[in-house]
C-alpha positions as CSV (number, residue, x, y, z in Angstrom):
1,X,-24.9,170.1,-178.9
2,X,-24.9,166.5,-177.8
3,X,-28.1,164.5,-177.9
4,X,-29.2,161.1,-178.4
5,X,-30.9,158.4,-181.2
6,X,-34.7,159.3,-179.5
7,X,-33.9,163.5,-180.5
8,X,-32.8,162.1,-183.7
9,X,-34.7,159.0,-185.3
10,X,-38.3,159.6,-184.2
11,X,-39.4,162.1,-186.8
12,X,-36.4,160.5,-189.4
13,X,-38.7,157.7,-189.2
14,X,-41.9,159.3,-189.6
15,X,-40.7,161.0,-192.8
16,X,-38.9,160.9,-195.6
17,X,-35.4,161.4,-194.8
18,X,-32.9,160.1,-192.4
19,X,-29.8,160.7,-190.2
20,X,-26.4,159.7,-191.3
21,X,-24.4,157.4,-189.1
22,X,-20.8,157.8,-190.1
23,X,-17.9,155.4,-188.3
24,X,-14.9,157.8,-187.9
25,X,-11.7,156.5,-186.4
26,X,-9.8,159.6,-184.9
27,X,-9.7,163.1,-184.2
28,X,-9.3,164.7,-188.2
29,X,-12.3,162.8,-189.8
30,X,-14.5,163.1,-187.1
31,X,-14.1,167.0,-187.1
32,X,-14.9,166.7,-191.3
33,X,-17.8,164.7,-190.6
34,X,-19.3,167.9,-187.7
35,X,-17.8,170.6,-190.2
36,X,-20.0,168.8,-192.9
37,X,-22.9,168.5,-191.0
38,X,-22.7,172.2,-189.4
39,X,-22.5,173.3,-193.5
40,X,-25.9,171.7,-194.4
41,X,-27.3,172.3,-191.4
42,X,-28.1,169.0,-190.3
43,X,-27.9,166.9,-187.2
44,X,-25.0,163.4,-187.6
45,X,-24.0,160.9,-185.1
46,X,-20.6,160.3,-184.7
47,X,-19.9,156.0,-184.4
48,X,-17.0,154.2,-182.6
49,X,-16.7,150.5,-183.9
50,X,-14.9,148.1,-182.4
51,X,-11.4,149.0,-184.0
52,X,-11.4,152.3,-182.2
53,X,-12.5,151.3,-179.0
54,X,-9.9,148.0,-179.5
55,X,-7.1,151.1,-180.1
56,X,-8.1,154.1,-178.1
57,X,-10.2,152.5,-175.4
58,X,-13.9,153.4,-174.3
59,X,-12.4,156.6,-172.7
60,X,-10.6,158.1,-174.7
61,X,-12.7,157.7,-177.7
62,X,-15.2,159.3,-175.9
63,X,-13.2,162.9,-174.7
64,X,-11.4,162.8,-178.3
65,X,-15.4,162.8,-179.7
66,X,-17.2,164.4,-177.0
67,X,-15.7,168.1,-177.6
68,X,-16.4,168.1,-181.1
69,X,-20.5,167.2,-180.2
70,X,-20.5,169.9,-177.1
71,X,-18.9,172.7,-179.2
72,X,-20.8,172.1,-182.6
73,X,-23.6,174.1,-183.6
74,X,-25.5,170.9,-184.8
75,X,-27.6,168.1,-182.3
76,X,-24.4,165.3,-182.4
77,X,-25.0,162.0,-181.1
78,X,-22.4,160.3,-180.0
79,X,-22.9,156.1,-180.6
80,X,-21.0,153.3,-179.4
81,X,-21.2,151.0,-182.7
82,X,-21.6,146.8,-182.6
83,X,-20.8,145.9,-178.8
84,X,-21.5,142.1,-177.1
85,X,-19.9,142.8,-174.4
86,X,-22.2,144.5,-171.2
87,X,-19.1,146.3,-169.6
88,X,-17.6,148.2,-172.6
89,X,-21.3,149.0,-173.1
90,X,-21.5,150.3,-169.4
91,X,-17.9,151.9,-169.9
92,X,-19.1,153.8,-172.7
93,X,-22.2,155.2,-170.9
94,X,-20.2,156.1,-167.7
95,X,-17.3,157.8,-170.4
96,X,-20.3,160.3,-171.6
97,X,-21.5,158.3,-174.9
98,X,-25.0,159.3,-175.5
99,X,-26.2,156.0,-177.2
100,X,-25.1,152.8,-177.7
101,X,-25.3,149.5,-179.3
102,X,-25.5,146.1,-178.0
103,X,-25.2,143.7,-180.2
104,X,-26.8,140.6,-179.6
105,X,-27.6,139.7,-183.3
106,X,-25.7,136.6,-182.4
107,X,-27.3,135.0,-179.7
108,X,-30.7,133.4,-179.4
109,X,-33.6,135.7,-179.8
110,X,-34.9,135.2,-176.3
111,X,-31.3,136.1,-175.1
112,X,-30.6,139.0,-177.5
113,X,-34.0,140.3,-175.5
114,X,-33.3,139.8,-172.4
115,X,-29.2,141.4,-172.1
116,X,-30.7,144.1,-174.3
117,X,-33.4,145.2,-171.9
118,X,-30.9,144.8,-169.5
119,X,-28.8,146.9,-171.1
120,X,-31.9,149.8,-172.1
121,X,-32.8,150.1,-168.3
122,X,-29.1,150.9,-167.7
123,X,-28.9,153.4,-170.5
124,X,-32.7,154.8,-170.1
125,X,-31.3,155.9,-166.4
126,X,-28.7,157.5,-167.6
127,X,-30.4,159.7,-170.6
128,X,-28.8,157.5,-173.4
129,X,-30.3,155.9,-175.7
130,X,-30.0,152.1,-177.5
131,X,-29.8,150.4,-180.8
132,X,-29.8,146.4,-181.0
133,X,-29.8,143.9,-184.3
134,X,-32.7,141.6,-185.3
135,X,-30.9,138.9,-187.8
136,X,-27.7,139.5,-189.0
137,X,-26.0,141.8,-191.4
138,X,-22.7,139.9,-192.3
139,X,-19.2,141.6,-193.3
140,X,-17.5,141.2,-196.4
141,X,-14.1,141.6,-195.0
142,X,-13.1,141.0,-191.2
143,X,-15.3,139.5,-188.3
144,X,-16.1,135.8,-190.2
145,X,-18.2,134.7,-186.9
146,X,-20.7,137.4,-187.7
147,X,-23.6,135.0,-189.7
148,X,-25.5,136.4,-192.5
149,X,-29.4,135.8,-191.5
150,X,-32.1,137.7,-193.0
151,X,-34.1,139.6,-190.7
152,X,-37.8,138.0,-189.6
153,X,-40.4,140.2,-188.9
154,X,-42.2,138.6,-186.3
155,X,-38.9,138.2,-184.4
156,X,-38.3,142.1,-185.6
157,X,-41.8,143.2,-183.9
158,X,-41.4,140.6,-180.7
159,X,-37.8,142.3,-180.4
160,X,-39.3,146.1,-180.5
161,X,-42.4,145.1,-178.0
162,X,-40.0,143.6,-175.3
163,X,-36.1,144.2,-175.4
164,X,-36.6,148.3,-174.5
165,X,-34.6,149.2,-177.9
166,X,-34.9,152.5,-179.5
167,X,-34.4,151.7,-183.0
168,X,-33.6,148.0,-184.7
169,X,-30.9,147.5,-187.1
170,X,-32.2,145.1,-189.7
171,X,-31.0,142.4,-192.2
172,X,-32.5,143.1,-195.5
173,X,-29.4,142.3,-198.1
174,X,-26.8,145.2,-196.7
175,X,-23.1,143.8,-196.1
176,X,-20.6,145.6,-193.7
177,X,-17.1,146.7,-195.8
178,X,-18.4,146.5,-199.5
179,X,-16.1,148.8,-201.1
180,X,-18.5,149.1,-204.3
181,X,-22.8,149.2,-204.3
182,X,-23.4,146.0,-204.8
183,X,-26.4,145.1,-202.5
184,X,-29.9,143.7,-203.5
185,X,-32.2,144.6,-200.9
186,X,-35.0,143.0,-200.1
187,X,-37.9,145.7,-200.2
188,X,-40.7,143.3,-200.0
189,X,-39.0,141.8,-196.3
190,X,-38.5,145.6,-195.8
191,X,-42.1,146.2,-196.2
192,X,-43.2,143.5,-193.8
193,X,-40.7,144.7,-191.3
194,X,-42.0,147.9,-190.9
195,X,-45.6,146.9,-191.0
196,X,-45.1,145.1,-188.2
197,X,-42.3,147.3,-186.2
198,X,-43.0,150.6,-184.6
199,X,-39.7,152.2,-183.5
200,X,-37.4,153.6,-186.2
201,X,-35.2,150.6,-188.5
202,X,-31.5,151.3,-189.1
203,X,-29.5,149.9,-191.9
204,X,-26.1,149.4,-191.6
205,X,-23.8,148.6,-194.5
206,X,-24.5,151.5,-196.2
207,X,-21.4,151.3,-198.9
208,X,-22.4,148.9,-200.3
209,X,-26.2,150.3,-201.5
210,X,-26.9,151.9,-204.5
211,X,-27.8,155.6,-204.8
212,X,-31.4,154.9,-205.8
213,X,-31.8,152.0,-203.2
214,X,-30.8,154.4,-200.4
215,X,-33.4,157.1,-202.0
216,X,-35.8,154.5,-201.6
217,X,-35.0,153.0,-198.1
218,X,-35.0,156.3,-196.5
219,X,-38.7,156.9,-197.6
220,X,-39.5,154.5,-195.4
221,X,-39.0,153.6,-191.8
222,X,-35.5,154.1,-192.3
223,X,-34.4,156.4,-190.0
224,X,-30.7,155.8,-189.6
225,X,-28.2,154.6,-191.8
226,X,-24.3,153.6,-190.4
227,X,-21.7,155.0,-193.1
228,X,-18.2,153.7,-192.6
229,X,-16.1,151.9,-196.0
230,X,-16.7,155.2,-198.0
231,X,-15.5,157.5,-195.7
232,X,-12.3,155.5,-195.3
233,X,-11.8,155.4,-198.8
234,X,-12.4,159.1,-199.1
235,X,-9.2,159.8,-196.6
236,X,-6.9,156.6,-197.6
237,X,-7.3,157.1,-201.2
238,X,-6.4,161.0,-201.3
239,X,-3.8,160.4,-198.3
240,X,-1.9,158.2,-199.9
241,X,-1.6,160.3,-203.6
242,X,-0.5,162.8,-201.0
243,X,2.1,161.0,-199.4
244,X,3.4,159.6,-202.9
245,X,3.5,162.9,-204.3
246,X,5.6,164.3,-201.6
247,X,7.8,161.9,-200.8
248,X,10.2,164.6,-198.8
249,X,7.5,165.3,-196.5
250,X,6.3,163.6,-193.4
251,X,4.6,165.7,-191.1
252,X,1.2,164.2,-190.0
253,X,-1.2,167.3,-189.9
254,X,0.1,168.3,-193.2
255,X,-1.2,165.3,-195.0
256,X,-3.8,165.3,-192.9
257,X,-5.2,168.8,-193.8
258,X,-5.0,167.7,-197.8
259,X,-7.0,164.9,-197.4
260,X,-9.2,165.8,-194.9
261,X,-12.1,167.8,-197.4
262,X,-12.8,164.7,-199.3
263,X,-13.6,163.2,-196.5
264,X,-16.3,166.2,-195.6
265,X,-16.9,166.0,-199.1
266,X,-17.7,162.7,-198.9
267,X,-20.2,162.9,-195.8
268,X,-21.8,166.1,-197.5
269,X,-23.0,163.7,-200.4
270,X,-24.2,161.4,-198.2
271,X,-26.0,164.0,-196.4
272,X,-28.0,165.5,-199.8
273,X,-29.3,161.4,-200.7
274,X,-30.4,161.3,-197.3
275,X,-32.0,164.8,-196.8
């Protein structure tokens, strides 16, 4: 069942849980991330980052993912991750994704307002739905012209009263790509954040936040948190013991098969800190 970030994040928000966000880049962890969430009976929202939209292009990311979210028996949004660029975003919404991001944490906060409104009325129209990024969370790895700025809340609120987004992500300490929890976040900011924002937050970076700090973000306007690093590890970790182990075998699917419940596994523990 396909739906969209306004099904999904509205009550997150109001309560004490939230909806995973997992980055999957092809066919095999994509269907382990929907057979995970059909086990525990929970919506997900399947994310395309850059990388697979660089690789597959905007329209064939979308029919590789879009059959998974019609045919499951969970509410699947499908979300085009960090986009600046108006036309992929546009691409994307024509191609049948049901949200998207623009992502104008980079640009002045007038202008971040401005091409994201533009971008909501276009998306509105068309039943989808629209994340943007007040501040900016930087990478640890990758994409050095993304800055690391901590997240104001008056620009936050400003942002949510006139850019037409239906959630924020925020800057609050998370890093993209940590490959261990190493994150302090800023609870206190956090606080003031959501005392002065009404639609849902999303943190992104997840990774890289302890077990405790995500227990603790997602009891409060939290509603959405993007899961990428962990998941990779899940499937490159166990593929690669695979393929080392079986040196006389090369067949994709077979490998894939073997690796492909820790990566379920992985997006089932996810689900349970989040539920």
């Amino acid at each position: 069942m396909l739906v969209n970030l306004k099904d999904l994040l509205p009550d997150a928000a109001a309560s004490n849980y939230s909806v995973p966000c997992f980055n999957v880049f092809g066919y095999e962890d994509a269907k382990a991330v929907v057979e995970a969430a059909e086990e525990v009976g929970k919506p997900v929202i399947l994310a395309c980052n850059k990388d697979v939209v660089d690789f597959y292009g905007v329209d064939t990311a979308a029919s590789m993912f879009l059959n998974l979210a019609h045919e499951s028996t969970v509410p699947v949004c499908l979300h085009l991750d960090h986009t600046y660029e108006e036309d992929i975003v546009f691409r994307a919404l024509k191609a049948g994704f049901s949200s998207v991001m623009f992502d104008g944490s980079q640009l002045s906060l007038d202008e971040n307002i401005a091409r994201t409104r533009a971008v909501a009325d276009v998306a509105h129209a068309l039943g989808a739905s629209v994340e943007g990024e007040i501040g900016s969370v930087p990478y640890e790895e990758g994409r050095d012209h993304i800055k690391s700025i901590y997240t104001e809340p008056e620009d936050a609120a400003r942002f949510a009263e006139e850019s037409g987004a239906d959630c924020v992500a925020i800057s609050v300490g998370n890093v993209h790509r940590l490959t261990e929890p190493t994150c302090t976040i800023d609870f206190g900011r956090l606080d003031q954040i959501a005392a002065h924002v009404s639609i849902p937050l999303v943190i992104h970076g997840t990774s890289g936040i302890r077990d405790e700090d995500m227990q603790k973000l997602k009891q409060s306007r939290v509603s959405k948190f993007n899961i990428g690093t962990c998941l990779r590890q899940a499937l490159g970790h166990n593929l690669r013991d695979y393929m080392n182990n079986e040196p006389q075998k090369f067949d994709r699917i077979y490998f894939m098969q073997k690796a492909m419940p820790y990566v379920k596994q992985e997006a089932i523990r996810n689900f349970e800190l989040l539920s």
